[in-house]
N, C-alpha and C positions, 0 to 999 in steps of 0.2 A: 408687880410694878404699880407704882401708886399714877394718878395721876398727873399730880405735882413733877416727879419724875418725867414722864415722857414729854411733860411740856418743857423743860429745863432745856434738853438738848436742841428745840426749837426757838427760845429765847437769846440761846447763845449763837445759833445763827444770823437770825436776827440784828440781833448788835454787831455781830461782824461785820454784816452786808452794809448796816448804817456807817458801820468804823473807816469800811472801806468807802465810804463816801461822803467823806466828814460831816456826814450827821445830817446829808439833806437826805431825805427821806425822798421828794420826787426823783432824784436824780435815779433813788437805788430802785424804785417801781421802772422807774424807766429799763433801767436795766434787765430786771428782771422780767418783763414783758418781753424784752429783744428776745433775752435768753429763752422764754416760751414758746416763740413764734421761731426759734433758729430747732428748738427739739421739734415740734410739728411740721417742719420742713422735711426733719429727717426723715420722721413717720409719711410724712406723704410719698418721700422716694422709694421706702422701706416696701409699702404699701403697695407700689406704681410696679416692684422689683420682684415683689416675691408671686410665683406662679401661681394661677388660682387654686391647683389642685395640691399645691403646699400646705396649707392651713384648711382643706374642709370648707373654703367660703366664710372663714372667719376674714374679718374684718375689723380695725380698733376705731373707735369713736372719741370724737373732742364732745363739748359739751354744742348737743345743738348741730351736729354734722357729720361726714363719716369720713375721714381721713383723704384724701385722695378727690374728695368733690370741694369746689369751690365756696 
């Protein structure tokens, strides 16, 4: 797979996310932030839910923190 390629089906999102918001671009950042902060929500409860002795003391990380700390 070329590189041209794997960027294609990123561009076509892209334009969706714009299409679906007639082409303001903050509105669709806005959105798509919501949408980041409502998945790390999940991962926090995910995190809060599953027993320690589940995962080994694995733990998943955001950029800069560890899921579950403020």
């Amino acid at each position: 797979m070329t590189a041209a390629a794997k960027e294609e089906p990123l561009l076509d999102e892209a334009a969706a996310i714009l299409a679906l918001h007639n082409g303001d671009a903050v509105e669709a950042i806005r959105t798509l932030l919501a949408e980041r902060d409502a998945v790390e929500e999940k991962l926090r409860s995910a995190a809060i839910a599953m027993g320690h002795g589940f995962a080994r003391g694995w733990r998943t990380t955001l950029p800069g923190k560890y899921v579950g700390e403020g």
